[in-house]
N, C-alpha and C positions, 0 to 999 in steps of 0.2 A: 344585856337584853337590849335589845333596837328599840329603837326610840316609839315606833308606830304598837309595837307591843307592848308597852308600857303602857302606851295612850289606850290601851284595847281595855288590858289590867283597870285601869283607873277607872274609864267605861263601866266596863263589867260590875267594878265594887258599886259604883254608884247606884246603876241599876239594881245589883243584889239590895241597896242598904234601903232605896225606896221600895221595893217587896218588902224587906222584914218589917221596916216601917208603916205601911201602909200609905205610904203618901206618895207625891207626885215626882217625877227624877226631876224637873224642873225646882224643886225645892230642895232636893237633899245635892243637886251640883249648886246651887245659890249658897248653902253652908259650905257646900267642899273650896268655891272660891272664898266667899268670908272668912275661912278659917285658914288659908293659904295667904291671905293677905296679912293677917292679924299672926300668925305662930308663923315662926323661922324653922320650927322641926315638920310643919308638914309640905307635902311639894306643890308646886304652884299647878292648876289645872292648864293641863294644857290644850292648843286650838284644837286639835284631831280629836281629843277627850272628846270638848265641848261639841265640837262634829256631829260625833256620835250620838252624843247622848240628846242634842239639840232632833238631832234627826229620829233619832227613836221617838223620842217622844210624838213629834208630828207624822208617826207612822203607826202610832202603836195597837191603836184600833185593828187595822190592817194584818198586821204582825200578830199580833192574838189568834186572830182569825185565821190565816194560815196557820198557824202551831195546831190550832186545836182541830181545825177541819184535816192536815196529815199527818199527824203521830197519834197513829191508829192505837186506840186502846190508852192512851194516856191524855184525859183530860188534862188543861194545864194546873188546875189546881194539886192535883193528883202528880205533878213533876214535882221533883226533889228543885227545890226552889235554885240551886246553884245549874243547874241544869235550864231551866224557864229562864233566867237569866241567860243565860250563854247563847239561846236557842233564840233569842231577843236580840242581842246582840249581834249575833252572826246573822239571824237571817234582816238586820236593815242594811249591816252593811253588803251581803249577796248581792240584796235586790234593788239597791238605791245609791250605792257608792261603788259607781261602772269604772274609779280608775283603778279600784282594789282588785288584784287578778282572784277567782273565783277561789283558785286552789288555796290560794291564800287565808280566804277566808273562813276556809274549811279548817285548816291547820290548823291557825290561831285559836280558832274556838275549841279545835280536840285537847290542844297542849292545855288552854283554861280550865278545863275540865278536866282533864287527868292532875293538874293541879290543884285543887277545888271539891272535886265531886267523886262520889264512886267507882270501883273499877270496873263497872258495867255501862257508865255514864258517857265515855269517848265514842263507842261504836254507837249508842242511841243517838245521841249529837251528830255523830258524822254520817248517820242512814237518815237523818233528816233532813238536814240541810244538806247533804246530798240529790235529797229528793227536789226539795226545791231550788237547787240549781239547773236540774236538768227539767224545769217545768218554768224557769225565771221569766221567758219571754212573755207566757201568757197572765204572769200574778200579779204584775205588777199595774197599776191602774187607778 
């Protein structure tokens, strides 16, 4: 697995583990590095992670708001959580990390999901985040 896929992997879990947790990804990546520093068995977080996850956060407001204003008929509460994750994921790095090619982004998040999530879950993820690539120049702001 490529390294930047990894760093997506890593992402994605942190974000899922602050949803199940109820709390902030700012605090469950603060354990993920404590716990990489302290144990030899887990992996060290890496910068691209910390990218991600630093930038979701300072978008996430945002990011909600898009999810829930175009996935027509599925509140985000109402997404199968591995899914609201993914769709978090993909859509900061869409619309806020311009060196990532779009197609790219889309990929990554269908393959997390088909790994992860249901077998109805890749084509919902990839008609959304679809939608918002071909709407990206005006959401962003």
């Amino acid at each position: 697995m490529a390294a930047r896929s990894k760093a997506r992997k890593r992402a994605f879990q942190i974000l899922f583990e602050a949803d199940q947790r109820g709390t902030s990804v700012a605090v469950v990546l603060a354990d993920w590095i404590r716990h990489a520093r302290t144990d030899q068995r887990q992996p060290p977080v890496g910068e691209f992670t910390m990218q991600l996850v630093e930038g979701y956060a300072e978008h996430a407001v945002r990011i909600d708001e898009l999810l829930a204003t175009y996935a027509v008929d599925w509140p985000l509460d109402r997404m199968p959580a591995v899914d609201r994750c993914v769709l978090r994921l993909g859509a900061y790095e869409l619309l806020w990390e311009d060196e990532t090619p779009d197609a790219v982004v889309l990929d990554e998040a269908v393959q997390l999901t088909k790994e992860f999530s249901t077998d109805d879950s890749p084509s919902f993820v990839n008609g959304l985040l679809g939608r918002l690539k071909e709407m990206k120049p005006s959401l962003r702001r």
